[in-house]
C-alpha positions as CSV (number, residue, x, y, z in Angstrom):
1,X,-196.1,0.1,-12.8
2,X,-199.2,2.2,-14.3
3,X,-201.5,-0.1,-12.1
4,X,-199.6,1.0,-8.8
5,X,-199.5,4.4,-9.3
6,X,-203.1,4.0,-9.9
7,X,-203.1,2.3,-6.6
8,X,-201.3,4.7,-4.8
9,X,-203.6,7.8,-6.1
10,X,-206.8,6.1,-5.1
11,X,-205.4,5.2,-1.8
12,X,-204.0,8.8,-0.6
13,X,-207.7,10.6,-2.0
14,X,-209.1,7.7,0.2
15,X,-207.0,9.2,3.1
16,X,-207.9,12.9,2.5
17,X,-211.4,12.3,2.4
18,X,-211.0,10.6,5.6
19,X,-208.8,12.9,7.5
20,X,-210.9,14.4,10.5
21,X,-212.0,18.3,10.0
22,X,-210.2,20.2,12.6
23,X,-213.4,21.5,15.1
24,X,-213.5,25.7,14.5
25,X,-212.7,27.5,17.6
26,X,-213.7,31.3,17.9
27,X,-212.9,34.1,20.8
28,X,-214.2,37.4,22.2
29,X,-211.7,39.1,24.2
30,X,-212.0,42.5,25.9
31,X,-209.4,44.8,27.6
32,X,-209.4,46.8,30.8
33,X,-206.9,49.5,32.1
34,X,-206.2,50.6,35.5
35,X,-204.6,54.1,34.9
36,X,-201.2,54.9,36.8
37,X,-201.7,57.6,39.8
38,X,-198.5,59.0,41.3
39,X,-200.5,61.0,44.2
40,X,-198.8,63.8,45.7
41,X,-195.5,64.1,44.1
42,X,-193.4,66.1,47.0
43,X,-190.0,67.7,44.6
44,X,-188.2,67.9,48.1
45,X,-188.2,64.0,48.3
46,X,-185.1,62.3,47.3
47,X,-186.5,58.8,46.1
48,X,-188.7,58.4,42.8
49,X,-192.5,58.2,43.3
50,X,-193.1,54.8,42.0
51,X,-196.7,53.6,41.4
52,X,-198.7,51.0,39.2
53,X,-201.3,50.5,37.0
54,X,-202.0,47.1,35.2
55,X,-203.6,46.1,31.4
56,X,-205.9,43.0,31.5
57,X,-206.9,41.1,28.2
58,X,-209.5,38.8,28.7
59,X,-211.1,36.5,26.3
60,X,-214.0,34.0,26.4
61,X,-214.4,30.7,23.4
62,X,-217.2,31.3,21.6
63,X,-216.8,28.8,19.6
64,X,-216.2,24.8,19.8
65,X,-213.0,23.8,19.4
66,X,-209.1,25.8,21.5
67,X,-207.8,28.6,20.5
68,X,-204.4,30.3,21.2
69,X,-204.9,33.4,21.6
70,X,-202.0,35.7,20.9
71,X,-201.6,39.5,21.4
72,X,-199.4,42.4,21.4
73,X,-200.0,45.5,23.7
74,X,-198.7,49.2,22.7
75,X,-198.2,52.0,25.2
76,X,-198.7,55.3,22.7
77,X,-196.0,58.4,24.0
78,X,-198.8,60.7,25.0
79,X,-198.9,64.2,24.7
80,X,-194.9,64.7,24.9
81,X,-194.8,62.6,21.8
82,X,-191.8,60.6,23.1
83,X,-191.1,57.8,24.9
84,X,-187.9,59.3,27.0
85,X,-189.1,61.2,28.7
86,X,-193.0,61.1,28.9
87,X,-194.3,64.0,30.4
88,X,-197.1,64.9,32.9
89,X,-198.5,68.3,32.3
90,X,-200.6,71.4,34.1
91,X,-200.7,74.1,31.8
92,X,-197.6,75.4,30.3
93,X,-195.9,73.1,33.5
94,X,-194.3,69.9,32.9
95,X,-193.1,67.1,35.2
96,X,-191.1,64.2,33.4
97,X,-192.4,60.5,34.1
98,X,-192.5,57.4,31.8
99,X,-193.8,53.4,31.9
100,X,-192.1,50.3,32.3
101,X,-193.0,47.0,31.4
102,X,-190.5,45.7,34.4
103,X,-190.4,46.3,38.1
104,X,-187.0,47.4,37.9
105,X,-188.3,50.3,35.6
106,X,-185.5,49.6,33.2
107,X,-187.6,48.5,29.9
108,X,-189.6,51.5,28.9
109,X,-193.0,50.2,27.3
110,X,-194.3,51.6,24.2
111,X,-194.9,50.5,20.9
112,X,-191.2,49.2,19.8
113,X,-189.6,52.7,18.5
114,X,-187.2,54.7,20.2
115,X,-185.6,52.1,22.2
116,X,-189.6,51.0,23.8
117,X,-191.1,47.6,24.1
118,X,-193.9,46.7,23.1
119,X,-195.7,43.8,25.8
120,X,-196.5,40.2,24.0
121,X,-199.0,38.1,25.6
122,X,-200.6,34.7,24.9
123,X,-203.8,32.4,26.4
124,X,-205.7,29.5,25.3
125,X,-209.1,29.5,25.5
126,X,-210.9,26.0,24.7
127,X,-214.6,24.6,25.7
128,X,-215.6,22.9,28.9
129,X,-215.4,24.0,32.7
130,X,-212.3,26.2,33.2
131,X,-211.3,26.6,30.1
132,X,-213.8,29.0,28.9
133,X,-212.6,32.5,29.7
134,X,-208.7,33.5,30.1
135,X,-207.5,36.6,32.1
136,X,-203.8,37.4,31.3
137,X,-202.9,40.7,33.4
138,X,-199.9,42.7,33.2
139,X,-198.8,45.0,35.0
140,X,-197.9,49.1,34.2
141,X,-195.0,50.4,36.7
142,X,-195.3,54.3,36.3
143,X,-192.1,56.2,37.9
144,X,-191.6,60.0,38.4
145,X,-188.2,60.9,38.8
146,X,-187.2,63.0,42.2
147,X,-186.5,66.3,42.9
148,X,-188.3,68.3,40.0
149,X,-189.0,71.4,39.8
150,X,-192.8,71.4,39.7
151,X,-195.6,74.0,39.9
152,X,-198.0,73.1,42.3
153,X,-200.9,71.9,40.0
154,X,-202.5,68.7,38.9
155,X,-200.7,67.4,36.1
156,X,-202.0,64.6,33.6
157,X,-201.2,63.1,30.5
158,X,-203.2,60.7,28.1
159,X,-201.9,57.4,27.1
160,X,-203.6,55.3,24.5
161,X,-203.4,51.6,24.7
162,X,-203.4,49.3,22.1
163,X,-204.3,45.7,21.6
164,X,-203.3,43.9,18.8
165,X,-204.7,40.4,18.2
């Protein structure tokens, strides 16, 4: 029985050493944002003014081997520190607004607090032709709700995005 246990050691270090090394795969990825412009927001109108922006990760192998890449993104509150409503502003004037991550503007998207979603994406990026570089875009839909009492100004607010891979 000693001899086989012997056996049986020398035979699984015989199988480690000859287990294949897994090829190392490295990324670069890179964001870009198209901002959300609502235009002319007319307070008379009784529909929302609906527009879009969009987030685009992008990432390139760098390395040899696949990779998955996985990421979330965050949408901060801006400058009216909440996510319900966000608010556009001119001066001491503000005009309420806020981000989906849905077309039916029904999912607010921020950074998974007070009742936001954050936006979870995934490529894979490997070697050879077509494989190299991954685009994954998603898109911002901004809404502006109707008939607000608004100052005749232009109004902004600042939104920081944030990619976490």
């Amino acid at each position: 029985m000693i001899i086989l246990r012997r056996r049986a050691a020398a035979l699984l270090a015989t199988c480690t050493v000859l287990a294949p090394v897994p090829a190392l795969a490295a990324y670069d990825c890179s964001v870009s944002v198209v901002g959300v412009n609502f235009g002319v927001y007319d307070p008379v109108v009784a529909q929302p003014d609906d527009s879009a922006g969009r987030v685009e990760v992008t990432c390139n192998n760098i390395g040899g081997g696949v990779d998955n890449v996985a990421y979330n993104i965050a949408l901060s509150p801006g400058l009216a520190g909440s996510f319900s409503p966000r608010r556009l502003v001119f001066g001491p004037a503000r005009l309420d607004y806020n981000l989906f991550r849905n077309a039916g503007r029904t999912e607010v998207w921020g950074n998974g607090t007070s009742g936001s979603f954050p936006v979870s994406g995934s490529m894979r990026v490997g070697p050879g032709q077509g494989n190299r570089t991954r685009t994954n875009t998603h898109d911002i839909f901004g809404r502006v709700p109707a008939q607000q009492d608004a100052a005749v100004g232009t109004y902004s607010d600042t939104i920081v995005v944030t990619v976490t891979f």
